[in-house]
VOPAGU-2260 file (C-alpha; in pm, 1 decimal, decimal comma):
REM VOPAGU-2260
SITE   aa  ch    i         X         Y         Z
SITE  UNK   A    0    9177,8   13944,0   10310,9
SITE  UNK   A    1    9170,9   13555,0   10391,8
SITE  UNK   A    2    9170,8   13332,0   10124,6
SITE  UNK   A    3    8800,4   13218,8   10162,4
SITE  UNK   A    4    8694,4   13623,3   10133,4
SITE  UNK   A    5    8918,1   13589,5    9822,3
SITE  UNK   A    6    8756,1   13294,5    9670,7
SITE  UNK   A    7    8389,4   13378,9    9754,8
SITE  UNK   A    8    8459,3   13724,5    9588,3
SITE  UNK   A    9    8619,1   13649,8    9279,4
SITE  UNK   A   10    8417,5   13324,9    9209,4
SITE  UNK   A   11    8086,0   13338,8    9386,6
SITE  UNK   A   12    8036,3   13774,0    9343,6
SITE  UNK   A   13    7783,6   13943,2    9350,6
SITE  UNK   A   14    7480,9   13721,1    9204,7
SITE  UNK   A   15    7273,4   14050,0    9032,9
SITE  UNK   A   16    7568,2   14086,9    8845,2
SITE  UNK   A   17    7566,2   13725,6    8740,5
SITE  UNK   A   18    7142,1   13663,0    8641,2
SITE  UNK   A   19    7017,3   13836,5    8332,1
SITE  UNK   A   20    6667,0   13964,2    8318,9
SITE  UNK   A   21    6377,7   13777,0    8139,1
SITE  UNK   A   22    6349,7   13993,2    7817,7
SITE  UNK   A   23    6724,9   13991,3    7787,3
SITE  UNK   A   24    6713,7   13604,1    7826,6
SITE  UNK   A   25    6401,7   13589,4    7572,4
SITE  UNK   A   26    6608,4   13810,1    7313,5
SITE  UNK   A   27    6857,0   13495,4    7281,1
SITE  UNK   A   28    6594,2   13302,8    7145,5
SITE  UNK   A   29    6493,8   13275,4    6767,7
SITE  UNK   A   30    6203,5   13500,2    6695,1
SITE  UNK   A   31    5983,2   13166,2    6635,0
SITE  UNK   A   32    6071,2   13113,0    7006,4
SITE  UNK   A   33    6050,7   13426,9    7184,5
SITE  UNK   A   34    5689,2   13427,2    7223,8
SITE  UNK   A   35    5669,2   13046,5    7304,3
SITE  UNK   A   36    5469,6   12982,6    7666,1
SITE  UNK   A   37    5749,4   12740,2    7835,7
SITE  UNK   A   38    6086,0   13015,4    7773,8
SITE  UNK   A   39    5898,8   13133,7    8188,0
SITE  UNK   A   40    5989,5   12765,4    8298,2
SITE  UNK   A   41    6323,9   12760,7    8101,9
SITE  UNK   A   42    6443,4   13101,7    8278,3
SITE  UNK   A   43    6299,2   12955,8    8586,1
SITE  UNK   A   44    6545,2   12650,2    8583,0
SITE  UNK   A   45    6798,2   12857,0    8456,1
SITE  UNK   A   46    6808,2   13080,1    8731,2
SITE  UNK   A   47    6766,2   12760,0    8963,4
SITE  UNK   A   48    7062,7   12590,9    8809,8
SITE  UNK   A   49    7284,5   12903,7    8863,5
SITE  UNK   A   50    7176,6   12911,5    9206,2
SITE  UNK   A   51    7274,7   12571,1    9269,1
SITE  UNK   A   52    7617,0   12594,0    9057,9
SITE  UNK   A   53    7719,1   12874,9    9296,1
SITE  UNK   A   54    7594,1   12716,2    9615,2
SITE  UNK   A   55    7778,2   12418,2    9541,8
SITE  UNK   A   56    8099,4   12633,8    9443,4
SITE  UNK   A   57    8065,3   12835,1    9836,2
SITE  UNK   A   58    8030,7   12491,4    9996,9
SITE  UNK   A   59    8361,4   12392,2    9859,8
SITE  UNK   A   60    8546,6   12709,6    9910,4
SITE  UNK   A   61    8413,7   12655,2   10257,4
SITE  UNK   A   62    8532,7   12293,4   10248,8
SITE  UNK   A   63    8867,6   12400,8   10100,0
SITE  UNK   A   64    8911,2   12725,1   10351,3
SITE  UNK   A   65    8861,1   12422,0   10620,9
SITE  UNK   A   66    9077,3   12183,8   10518,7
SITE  UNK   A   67    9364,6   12485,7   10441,9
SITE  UNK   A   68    9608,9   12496,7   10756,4
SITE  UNK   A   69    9722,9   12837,8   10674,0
SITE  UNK   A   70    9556,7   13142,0   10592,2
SITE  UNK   A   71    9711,1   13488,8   10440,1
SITE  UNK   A   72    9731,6   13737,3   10693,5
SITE  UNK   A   73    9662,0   14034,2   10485,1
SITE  UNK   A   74    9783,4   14225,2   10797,2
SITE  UNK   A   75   10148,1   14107,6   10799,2
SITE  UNK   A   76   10145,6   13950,9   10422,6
SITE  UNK   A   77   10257,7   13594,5   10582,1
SITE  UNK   A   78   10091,8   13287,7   10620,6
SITE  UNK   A   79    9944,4   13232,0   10971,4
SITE  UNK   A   80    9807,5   12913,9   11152,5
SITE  UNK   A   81    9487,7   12869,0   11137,5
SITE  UNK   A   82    9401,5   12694,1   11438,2
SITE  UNK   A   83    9564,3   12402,8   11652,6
SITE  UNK   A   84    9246,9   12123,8   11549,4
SITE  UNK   A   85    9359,6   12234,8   11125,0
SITE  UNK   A   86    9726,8   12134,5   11173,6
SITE  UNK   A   87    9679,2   11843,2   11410,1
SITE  UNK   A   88    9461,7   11703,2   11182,0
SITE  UNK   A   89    9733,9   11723,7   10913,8
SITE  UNK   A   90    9991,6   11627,9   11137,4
SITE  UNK   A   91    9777,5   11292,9   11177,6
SITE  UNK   A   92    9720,0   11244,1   10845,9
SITE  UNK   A   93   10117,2   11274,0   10748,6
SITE  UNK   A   94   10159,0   11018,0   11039,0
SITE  UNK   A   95    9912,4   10743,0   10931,5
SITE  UNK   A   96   10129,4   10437,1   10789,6
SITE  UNK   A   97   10088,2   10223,6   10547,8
SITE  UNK   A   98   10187,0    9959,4   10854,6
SITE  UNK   A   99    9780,7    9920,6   10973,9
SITE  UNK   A  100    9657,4    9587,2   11058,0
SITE  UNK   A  101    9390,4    9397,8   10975,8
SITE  UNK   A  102    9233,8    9487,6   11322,7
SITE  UNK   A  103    9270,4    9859,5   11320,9
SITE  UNK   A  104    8954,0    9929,7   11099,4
SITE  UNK   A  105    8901,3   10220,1   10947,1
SITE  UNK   A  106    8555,5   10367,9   11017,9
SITE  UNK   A  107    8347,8   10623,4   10741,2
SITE  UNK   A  108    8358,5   10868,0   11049,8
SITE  UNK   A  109    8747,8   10836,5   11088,9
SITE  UNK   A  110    8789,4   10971,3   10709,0
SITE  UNK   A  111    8754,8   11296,5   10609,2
SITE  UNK   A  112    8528,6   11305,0   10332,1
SITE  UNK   A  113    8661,2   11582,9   10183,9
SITE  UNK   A  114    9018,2   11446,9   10062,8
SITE  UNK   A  115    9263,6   11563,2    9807,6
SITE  UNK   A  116    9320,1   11315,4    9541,5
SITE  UNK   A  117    9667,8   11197,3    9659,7
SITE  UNK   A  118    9500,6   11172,4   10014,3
SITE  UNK   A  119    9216,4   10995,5    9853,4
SITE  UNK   A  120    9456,2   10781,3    9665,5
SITE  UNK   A  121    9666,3   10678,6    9959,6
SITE  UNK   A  122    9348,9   10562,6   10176,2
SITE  UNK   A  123    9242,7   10337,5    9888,6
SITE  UNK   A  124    9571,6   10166,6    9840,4
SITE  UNK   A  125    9547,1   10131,7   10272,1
SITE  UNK   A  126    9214,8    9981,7   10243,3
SITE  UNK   A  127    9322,1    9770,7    9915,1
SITE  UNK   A  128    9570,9    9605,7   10136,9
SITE  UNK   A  129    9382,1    9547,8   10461,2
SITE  UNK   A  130    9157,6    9377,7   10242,5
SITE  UNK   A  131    9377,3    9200,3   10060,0
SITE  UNK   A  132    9506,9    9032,3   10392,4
SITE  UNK   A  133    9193,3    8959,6   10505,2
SITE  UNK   A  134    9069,7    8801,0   10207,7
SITE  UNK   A  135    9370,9    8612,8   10192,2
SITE  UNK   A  136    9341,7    8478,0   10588,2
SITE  UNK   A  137    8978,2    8411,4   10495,1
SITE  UNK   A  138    9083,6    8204,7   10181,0
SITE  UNK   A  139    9299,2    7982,5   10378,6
SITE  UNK   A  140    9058,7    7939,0   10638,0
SITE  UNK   A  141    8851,9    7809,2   10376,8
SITE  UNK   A  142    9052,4    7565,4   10220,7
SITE  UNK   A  143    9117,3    7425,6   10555,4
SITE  UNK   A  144    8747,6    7408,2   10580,5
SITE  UNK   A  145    8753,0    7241,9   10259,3
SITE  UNK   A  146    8998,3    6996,8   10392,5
SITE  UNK   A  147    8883,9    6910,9   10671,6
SITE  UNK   A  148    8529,0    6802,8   10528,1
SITE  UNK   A  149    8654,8    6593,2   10267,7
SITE  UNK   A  150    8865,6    6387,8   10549,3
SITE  UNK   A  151    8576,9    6355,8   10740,8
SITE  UNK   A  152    8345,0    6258,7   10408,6
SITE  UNK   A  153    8618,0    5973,2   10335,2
SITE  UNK   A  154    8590,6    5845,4   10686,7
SITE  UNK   A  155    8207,7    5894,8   10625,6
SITE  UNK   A  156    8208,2    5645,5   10341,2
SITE  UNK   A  157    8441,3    5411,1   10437,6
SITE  UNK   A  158    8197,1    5321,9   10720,8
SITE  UNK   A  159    7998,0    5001,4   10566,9
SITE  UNK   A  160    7666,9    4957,1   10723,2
SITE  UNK   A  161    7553,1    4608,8   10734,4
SITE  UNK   A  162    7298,5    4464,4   10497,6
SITE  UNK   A  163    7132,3    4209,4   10729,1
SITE  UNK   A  164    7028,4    4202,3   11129,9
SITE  UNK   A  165    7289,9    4351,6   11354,0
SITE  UNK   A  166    7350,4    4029,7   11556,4
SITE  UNK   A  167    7655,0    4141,3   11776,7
SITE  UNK   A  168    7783,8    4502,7   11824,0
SITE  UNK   A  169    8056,2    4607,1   12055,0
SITE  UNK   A  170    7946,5    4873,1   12230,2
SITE  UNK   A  171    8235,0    5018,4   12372,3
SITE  UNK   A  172    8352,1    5075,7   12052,4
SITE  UNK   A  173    8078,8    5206,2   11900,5
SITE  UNK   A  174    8117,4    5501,0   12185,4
SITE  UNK   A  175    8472,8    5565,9   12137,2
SITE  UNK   A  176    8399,4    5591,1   11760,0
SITE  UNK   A  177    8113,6    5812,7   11827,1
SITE  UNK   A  178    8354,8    6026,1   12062,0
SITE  UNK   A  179    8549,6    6008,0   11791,5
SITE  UNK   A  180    8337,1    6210,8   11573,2
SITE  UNK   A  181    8213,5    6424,9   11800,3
SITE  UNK   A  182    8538,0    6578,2   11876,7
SITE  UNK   A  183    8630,7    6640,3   11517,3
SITE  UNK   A  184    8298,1    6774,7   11431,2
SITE  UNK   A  185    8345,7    7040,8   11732,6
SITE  UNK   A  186    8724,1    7090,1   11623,1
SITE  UNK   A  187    8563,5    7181,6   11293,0
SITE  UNK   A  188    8283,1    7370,5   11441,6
SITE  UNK   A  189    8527,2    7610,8   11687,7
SITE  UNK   A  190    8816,6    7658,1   11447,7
């Protein structure tokens, strides 16, 4: 018997054996309550609420017969492979290092969802780091930012603008210091 037949039978069973009738579910009620016109809606999401506890206990035997690499052979009382996909998929899992890169993103798709909690553990520290470094390149990009704009607001306020008539302006250098700002404004601009 596989381990999933195993699982299914001993936690899921049989659900008649499971659900008590109405009157038996009535007769656990205080006589003041036995009568009383809602206990119909409580069985009701009784019932409903077993259902759903032992559909959500299937789906992760499924989940967990899935993610298993080896099943018991009740045949030759060993553990078999599963399949080739199961134990490549571990073998990649073992094989991811904690040496990723900022540019080797991790997608939702790329992760199972369905993770042990040392698996679960070890893509959060991954993550944790890849974001560390990238908040820490995007930090010093910033204060360069930072930098550079308060040079260039110095500059800005050292130039003194004339109170009267401009009589005589040199206008060659009036275009080299507009060149001049131009090219660190882009320099700013494309960093």
């Amino acid at each position: 018997m596989k381990e999933k037949d195993l699982l299914s039978s001993f936690l899921v069973g049989n659900e008649l054996h499971d659900s008590i009738s109405f009157t038996q579910f009535v007769k656990l009620f205080p006589h003041a309550y036995k009568t009383h016109p809602e206990s119909k809606d409580l069985y009701r999401a009784y019932l409903n609420a077993r259902h759903q506890i032992r559909k959500k206990v299937q789906r992760n035997i499924d989940i967990e017969a899935r993610r298993n690499p080896f099943q018991f052979d009740a045949q030759t009382g060993v553990e078999a492979p599963l399949s080739g996909i199961a134990v490549l998929e571990n073998a990649l899992t073992s094989e991811r290092g904690d040496d990723l890169t900022v540019t080797e993103d991790m997608d939702v798709e790329d992760v199972d969802k369905h993770l042990t909690l040392d698996q679960a553990i070890q893509e959060l520290t991954l993550a944790e780091k890849i974001y560390k470094k990238e908040v820490e390149r995007l930090e010093k990009e910033c204060n360069n930012f930072a930098e550079e704009f308060q040079s260039l607001d110095k500059e800005m306020s050292a130039i003194v603008v004339p109170n009267g008539p401009v009589t005589g302006i040199d206008e060659a250098a009036l275009m080299k210091d507009l060149q001049d700002l131009i090219e660190r404004h882009d320099t700013l601009y494309n960093m």
